[in-house]
C-alpha positions as YAML, in Angstrom:
chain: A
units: angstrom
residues:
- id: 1
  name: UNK
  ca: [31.15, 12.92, 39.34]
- id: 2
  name: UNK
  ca: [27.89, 12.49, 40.96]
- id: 3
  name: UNK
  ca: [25.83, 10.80, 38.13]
- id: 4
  name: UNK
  ca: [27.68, 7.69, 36.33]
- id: 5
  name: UNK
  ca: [25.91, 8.77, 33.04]
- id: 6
  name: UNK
  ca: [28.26, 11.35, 32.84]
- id: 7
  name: UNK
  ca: [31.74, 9.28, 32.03]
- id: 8
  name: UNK
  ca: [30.81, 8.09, 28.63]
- id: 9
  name: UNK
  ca: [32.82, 4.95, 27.03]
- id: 10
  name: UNK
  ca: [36.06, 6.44, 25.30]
- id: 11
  name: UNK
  ca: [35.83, 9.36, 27.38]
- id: 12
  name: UNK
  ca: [39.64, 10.70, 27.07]
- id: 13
  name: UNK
  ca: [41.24, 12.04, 30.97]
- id: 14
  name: UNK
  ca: [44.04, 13.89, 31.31]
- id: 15
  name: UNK
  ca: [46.34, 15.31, 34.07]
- id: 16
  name: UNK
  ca: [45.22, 19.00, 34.81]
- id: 17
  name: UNK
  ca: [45.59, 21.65, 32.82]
- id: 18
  name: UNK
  ca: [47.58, 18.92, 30.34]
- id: 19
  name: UNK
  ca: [45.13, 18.40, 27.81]
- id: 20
  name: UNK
  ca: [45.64, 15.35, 25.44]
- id: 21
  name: UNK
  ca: [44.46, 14.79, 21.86]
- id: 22
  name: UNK
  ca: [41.12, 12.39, 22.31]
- id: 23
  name: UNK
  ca: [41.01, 8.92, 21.81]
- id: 24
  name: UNK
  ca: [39.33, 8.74, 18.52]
- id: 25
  name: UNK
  ca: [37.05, 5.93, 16.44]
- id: 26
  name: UNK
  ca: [34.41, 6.91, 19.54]
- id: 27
  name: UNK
  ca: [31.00, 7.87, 18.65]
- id: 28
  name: UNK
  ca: [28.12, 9.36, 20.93]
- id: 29
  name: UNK
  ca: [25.80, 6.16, 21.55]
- id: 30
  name: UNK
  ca: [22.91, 6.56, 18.78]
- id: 31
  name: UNK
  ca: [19.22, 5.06, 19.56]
- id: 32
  name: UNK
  ca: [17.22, 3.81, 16.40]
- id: 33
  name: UNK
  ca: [13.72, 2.24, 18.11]
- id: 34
  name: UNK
  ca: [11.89, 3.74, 20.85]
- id: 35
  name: UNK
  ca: [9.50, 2.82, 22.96]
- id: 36
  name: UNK
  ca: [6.99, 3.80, 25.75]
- id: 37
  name: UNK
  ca: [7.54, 1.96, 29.40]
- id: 38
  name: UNK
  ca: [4.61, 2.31, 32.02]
- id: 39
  name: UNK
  ca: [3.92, 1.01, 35.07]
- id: 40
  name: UNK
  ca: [1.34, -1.42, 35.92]
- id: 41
  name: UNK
  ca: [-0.56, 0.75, 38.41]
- id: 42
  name: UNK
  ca: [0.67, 4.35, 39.38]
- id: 43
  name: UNK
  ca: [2.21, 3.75, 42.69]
- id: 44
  name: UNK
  ca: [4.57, 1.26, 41.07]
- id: 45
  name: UNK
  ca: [6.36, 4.21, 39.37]
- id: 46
  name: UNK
  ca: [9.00, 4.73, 41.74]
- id: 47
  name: UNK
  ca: [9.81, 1.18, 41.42]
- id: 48
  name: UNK
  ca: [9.89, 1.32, 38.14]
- id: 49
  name: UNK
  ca: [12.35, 4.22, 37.72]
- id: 50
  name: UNK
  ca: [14.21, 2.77, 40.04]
- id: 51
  name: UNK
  ca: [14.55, -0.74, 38.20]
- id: 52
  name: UNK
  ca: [15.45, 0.98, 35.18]
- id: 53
  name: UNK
  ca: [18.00, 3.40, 36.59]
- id: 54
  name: UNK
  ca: [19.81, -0.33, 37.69]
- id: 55
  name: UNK
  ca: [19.43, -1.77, 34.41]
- id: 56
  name: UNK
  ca: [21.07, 1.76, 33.02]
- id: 57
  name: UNK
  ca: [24.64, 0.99, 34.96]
- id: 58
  name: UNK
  ca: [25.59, -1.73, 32.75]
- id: 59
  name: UNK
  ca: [23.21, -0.97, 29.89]
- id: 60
  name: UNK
  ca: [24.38, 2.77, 29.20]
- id: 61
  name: UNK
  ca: [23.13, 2.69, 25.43]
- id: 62
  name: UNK
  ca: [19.85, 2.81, 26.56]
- id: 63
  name: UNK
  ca: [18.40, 6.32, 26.61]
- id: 64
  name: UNK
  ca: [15.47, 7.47, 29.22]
- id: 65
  name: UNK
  ca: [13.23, 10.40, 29.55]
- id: 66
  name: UNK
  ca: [9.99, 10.90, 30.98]
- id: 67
  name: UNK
  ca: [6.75, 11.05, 29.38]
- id: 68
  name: UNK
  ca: [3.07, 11.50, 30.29]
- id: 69
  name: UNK
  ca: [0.35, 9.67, 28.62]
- id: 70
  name: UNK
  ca: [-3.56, 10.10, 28.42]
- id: 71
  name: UNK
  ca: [-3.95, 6.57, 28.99]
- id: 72
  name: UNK
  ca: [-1.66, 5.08, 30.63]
- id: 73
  name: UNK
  ca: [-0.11, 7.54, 33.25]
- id: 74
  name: UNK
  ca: [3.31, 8.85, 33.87]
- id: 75
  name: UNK
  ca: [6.45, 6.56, 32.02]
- id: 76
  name: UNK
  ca: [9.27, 6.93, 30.30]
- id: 77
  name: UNK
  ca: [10.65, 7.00, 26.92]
- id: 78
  name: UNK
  ca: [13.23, 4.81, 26.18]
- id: 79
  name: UNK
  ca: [15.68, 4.34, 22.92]
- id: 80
  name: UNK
  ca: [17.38, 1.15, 22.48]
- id: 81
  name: UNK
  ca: [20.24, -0.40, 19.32]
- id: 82
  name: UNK
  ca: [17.32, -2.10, 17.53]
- id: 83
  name: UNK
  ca: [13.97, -4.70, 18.41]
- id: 84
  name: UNK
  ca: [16.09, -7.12, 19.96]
- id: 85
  name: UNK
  ca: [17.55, -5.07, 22.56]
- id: 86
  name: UNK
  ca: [14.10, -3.78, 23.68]
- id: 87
  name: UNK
  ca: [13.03, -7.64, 23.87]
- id: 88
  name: UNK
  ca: [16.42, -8.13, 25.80]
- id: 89
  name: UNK
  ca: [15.61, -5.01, 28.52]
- id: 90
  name: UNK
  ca: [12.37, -5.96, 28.93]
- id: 91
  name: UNK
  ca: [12.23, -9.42, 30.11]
- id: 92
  name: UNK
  ca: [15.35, -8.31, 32.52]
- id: 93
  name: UNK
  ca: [12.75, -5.97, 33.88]
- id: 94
  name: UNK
  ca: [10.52, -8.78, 34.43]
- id: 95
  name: UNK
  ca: [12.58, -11.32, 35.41]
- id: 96
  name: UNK
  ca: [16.32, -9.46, 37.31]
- id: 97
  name: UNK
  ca: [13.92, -6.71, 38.74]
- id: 98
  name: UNK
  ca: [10.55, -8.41, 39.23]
- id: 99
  name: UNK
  ca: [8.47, -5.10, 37.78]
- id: 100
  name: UNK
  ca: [5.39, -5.23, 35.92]
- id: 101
  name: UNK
  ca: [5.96, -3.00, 32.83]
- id: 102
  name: UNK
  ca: [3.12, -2.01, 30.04]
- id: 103
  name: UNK
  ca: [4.97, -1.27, 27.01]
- id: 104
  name: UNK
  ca: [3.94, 0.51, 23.77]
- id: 105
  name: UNK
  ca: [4.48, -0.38, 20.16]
- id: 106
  name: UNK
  ca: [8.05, 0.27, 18.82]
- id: 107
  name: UNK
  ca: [8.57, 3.24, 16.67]
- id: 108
  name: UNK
  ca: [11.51, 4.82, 14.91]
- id: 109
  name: UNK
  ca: [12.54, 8.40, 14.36]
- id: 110
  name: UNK
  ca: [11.43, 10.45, 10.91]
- id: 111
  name: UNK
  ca: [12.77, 13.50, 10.10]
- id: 112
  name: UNK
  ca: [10.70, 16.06, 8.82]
- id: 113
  name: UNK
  ca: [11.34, 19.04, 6.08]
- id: 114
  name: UNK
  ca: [8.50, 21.55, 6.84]
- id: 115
  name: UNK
  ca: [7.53, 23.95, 4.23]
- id: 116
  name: UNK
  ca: [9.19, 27.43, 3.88]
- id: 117
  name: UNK
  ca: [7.08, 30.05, 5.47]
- id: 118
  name: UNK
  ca: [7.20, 33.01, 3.46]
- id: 119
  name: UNK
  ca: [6.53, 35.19, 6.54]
- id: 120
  name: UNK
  ca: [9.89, 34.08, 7.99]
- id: 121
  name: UNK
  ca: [13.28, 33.75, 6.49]
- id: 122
  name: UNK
  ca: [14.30, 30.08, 7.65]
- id: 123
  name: UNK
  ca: [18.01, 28.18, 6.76]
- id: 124
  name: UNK
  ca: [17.03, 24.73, 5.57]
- id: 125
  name: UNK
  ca: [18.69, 23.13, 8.34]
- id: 126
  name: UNK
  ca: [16.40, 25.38, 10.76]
- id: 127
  name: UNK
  ca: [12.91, 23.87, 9.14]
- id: 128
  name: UNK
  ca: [14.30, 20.07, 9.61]
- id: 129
  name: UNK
  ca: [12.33, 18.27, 12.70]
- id: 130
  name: UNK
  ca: [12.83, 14.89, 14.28]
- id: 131
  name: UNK
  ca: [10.14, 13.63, 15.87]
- id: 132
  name: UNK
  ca: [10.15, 9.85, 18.03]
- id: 133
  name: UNK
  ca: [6.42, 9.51, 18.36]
- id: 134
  name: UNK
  ca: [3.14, 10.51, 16.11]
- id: 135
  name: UNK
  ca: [2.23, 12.62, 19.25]
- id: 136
  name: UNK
  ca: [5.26, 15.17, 17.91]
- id: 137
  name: UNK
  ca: [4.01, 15.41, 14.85]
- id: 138
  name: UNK
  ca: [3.82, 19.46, 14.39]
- id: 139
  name: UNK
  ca: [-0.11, 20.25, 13.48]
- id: 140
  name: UNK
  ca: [0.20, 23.53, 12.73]
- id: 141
  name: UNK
  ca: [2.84, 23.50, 10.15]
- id: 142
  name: UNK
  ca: [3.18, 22.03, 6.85]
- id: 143
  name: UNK
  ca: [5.61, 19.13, 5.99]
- id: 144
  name: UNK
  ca: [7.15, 18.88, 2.55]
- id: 145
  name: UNK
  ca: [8.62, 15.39, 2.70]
- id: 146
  name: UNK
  ca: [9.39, 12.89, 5.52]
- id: 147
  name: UNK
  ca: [12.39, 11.05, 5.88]
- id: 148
  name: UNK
  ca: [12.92, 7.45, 7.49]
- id: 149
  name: UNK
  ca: [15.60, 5.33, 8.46]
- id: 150
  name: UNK
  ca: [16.40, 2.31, 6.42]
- id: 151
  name: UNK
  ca: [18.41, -1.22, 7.08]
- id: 152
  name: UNK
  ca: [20.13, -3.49, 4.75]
- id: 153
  name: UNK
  ca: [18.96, -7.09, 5.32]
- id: 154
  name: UNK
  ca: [20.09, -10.11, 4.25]
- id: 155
  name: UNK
  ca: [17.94, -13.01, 4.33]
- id: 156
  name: UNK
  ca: [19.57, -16.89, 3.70]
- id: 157
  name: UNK
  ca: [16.65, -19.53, 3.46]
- id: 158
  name: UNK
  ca: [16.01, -22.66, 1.74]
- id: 159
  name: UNK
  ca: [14.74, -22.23, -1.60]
- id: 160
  name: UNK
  ca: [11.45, -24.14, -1.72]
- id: 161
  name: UNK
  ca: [10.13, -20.69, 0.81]
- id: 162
  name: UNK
  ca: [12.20, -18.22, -1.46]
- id: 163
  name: UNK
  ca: [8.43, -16.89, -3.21]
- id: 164
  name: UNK
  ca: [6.71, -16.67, 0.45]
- id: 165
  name: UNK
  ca: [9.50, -14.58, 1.97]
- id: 166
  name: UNK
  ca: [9.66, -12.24, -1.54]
- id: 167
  name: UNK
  ca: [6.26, -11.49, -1.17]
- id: 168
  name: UNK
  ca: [6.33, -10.75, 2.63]
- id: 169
  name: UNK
  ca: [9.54, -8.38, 1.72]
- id: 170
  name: UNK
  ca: [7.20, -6.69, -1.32]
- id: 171
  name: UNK
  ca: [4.42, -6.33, 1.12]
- id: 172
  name: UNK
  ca: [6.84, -4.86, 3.73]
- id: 173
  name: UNK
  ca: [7.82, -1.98, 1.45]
- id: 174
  name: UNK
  ca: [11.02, -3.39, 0.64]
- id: 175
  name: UNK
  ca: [13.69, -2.90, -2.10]
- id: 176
  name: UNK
  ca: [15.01, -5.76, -3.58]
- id: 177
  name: UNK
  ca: [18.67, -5.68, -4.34]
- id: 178
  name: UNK
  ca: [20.32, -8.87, -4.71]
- id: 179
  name: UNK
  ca: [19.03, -12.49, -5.35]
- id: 180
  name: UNK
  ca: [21.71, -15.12, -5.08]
- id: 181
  name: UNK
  ca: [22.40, -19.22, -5.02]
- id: 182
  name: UNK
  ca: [24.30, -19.92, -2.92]
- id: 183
  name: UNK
  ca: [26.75, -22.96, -3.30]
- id: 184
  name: UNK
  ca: [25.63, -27.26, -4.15]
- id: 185
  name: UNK
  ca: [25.42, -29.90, -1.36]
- id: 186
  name: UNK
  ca: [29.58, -30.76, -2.00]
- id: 187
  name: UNK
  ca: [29.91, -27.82, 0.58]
- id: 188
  name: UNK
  ca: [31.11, -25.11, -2.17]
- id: 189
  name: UNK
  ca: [30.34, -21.58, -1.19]
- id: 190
  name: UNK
  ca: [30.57, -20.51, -4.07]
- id: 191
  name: UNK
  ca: [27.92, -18.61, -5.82]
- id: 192
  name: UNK
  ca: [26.35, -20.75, -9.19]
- id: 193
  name: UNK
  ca: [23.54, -18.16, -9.92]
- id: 194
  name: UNK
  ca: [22.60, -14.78, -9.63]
- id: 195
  name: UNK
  ca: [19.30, -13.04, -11.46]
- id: 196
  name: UNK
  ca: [18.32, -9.07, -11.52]
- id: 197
  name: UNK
  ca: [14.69, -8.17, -12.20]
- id: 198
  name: UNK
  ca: [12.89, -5.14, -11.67]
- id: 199
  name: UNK
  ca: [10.78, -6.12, -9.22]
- id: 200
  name: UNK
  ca: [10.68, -9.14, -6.77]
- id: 201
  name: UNK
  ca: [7.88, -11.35, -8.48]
- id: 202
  name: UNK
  ca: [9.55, -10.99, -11.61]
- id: 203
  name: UNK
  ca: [13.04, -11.77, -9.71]
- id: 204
  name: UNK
  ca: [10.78, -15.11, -8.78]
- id: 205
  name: UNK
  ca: [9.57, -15.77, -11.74]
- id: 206
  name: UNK
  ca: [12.86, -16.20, -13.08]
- id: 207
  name: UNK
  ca: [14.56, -17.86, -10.42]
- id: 208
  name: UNK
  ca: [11.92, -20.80, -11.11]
- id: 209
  name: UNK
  ca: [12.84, -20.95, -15.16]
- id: 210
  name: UNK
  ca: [15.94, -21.17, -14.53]
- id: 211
  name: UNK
  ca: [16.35, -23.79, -11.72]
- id: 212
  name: UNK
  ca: [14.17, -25.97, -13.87]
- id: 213
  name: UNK
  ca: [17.06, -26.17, -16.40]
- id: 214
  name: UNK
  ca: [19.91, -26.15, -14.02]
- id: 215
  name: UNK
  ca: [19.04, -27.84, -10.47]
- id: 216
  name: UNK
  ca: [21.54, -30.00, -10.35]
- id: 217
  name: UNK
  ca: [23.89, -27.12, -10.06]
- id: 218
  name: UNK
  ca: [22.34, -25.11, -7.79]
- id: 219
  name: UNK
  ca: [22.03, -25.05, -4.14]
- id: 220
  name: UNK
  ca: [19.10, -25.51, -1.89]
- id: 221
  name: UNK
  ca: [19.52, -22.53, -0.54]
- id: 222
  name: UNK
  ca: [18.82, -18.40, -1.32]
- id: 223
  name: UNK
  ca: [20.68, -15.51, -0.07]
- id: 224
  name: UNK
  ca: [18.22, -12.50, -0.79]
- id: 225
  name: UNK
  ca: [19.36, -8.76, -0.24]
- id: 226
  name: UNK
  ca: [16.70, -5.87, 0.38]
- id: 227
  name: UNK
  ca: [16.51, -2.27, 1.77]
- id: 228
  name: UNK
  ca: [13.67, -2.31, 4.48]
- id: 229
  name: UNK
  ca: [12.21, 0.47, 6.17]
- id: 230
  name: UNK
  ca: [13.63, 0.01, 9.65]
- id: 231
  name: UNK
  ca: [9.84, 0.68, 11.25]
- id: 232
  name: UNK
  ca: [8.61, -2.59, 9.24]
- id: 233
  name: UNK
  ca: [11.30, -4.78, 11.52]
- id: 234
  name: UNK
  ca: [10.66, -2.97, 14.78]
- id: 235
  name: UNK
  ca: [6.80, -4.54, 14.25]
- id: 236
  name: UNK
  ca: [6.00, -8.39, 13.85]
- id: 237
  name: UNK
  ca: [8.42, -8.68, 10.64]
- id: 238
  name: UNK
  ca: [10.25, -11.38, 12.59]
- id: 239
  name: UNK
  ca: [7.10, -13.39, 13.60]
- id: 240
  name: UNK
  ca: [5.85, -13.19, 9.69]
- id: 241
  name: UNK
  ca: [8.86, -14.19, 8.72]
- id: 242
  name: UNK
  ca: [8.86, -17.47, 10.51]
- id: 243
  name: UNK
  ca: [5.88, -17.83, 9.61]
- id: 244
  name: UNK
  ca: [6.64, -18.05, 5.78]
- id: 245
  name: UNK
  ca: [9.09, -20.48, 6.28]
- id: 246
  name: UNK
  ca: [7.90, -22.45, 8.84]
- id: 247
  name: UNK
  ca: [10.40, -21.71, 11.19]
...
């Protein structure tokens, strides 16, 4: 083997010409947030690469290719698990490998159903794109709908910041799906409460009628449930979100 990237985890080996059923339950590594990586000044880009090539041996989930940019020069494109791994790998480039790295804001993938041409005979799975950055986004062609990746989030906070954090969620694009109490100060865990509504103001409007009649049996604290558009939490959803409740 001369490249390391080559023996995945749960790789199956076998004796030759004795092939063995594969290990199963292992999946192909799967990015969900990408972002742009550029040197400082151009003749750090050998560094660079090499920095990130270290990082790479015990870090194999991060993907790499090279990219070009107007601006900024010559980088790479890198895919990482989710926000907080991109946080993670950049400040160990900073601070393991000492390198200076200009990053770019963190996107997500969208997949793309073009139109049917009705000059060509096209399969639907044939007129499906994915692109990773607006720069892919095909010009000359028309798009039908555009699909993007989602997360379940669950979000436990005190109940006093409960209308802040619905309206950042509402703002944010997001669906609400569950709106729970959960348990009193005796240290139940049990759920008291639970309220559907259509939307999440009206979810808050009668979360506060109803704790007015019954707060001595509810917690002080909310367990809220929404489908989020996974580009809203690769952006400064975490910051706002402190931000709403203080911390």
């Amino acid at each position: 083997i001369k490249d390391v990237k080559a023996a995945r985890v749960g790789d199956t080996w076998h004796l030759a010409k004795q092939p063995v059923a594969a290990l199963p339950g292992f999946k192909p590594v799967k990015p969900m947030v990408f972002a742009g990586l550029y040197p400082a000044s151009a003749d750090e880009y050998e560094g660079l690469a090499a920095a990130i090539e270290r990082l790479n041996l015990n870090d194999a989930s991060v993907t790499v290719k090279k990219e070009t940019s107007d601006a900024l020069g010559a980088g790479f494109r890198c895919g990482f698990l989710g926000p907080l791994h991109l946080e993670v790998f950049l400040q160990r480039l900073q601070q393991e490998q000492g390198t200076d790295v200009i990053s770019t804001a963190p996107t997500v993938t969208y997949e793309l159903q073009l139109a049917a041409d009705p000059q060509q005979q096209q399969e639907e799975d044939e007129r499906r794109l994915v692109i990773e950055s607006v720069a892919d986004y095909p010009r000359n062609r028309k798009v039908s709908c555009i699909y993007e990746p989602t997360v379940l989030a669950t979000i436990i906070l005190p109940q006093q910041y409960c209308g802040n954090v619905m309206k950042l969620a509402a703002a944010r694009r997001g669906t609400q799906l569950e709106y729970n109490f959960i348990g009193g100060g005796g240290g139940s865990s049990s759920s008291t409460a639970q309220f559907s509504a259509e939307g999440p103001l009206q979810a808050a409007a009668t979360a506060a009628a109803a704790d007015t009649n019954s707060s001595s049996l509810l917690g002080d604290r909310v367990l809220l449930r929404y489908q989020l558009p996974l580009s809203e939490l690769a952006g400064d959803l975490y910051s706002k979100l402190k931000s709403a409740t203080q911390g």
